[in-house]
C-alpha positions, 0 to 999 in steps of 0.5 A: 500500500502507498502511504506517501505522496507521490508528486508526478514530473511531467512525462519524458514525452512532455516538452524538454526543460532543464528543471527535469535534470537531476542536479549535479553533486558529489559527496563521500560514501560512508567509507569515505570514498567521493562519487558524483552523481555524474558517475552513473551517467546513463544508468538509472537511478533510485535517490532516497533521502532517509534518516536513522530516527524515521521508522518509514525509512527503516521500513523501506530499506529492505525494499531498496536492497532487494530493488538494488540487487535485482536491477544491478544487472541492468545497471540501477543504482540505489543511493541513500542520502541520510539527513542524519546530523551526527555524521558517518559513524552512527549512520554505518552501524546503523545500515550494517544492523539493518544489512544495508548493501545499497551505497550511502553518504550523508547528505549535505545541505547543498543536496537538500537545496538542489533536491528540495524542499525535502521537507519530510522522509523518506523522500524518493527521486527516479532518475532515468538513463538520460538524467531526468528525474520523473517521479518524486515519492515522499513518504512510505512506498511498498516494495511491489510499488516501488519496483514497479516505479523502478522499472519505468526507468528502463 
């Protein structure tokens, strides 16, 4: 069941315009490691802005791990941006309990305004193979939906 709002972009069969891109931004993993969103040009893109303290977003994990594993082949990326304020290390034990494998960084505040109003989380971002974002979920989404919103990506 979709508990969230979900804000439709319009279609990729609409007009052209620059609002659709997704923003550029470069942040570290909680490795420590830098990546662009640039790096995953032509590949789609799931972008999921979550925290440690909201149970939607825990709930939703696992759906985006299994998403994750069964679109990495076809190139889908999962990327989790954590709103979290006490930085990396709390962030990690807390994906490494829930056995996240998607890759996470901690958004910056720069994210959150490219990106925004991220006003409430779980807030989910698709991103087509040519860069454009098309849906906007905010709020809980099931896995069968989510899946399904995956695959329009394709």
């Amino acid at each position: 069941m979709l508990a969230g709002v979900l804000l439709a972009l319009p279609r990729a069969g609409a007009a052209q315009s620059s609002d659709r891109s997704a923003p550029p931004f470069a942040v570290r993993d909680l490795e420590g490691r830098s990546f662009r969103l640039s790096d995953y040009r032509g590949r789609p893109v799931v972008l999921d802005f979550w925290a440690t303290w909201c149970g939607p977003c825990r709930a939703s994990m696992p759906h985006l791990d299994v998403l994750q594993e069964r679109y990495r082949d076809r190139g889908l990326v999962v990327l989790g941006l954590s709103l979290d304020d006490y930085g990396p290390a709390p962030v990690r034990r807390y994906a490494d309990r829930l056995r996240v494998r998607f890759r996470l960084a901690m958004a910056s505040e720069r994210i959150l305004d490219l990106y925004g109003p991220i006003r409430s989380v779980p807030t989910t971002i698709f991103i087509n193979r040519r860069g454009e974002m098309v849906r906007r979920v905010v709020g809980y989404v099931d896995g069968e939906t989510l899946e399904a919103y995956a695959r329009e990506l394709f």
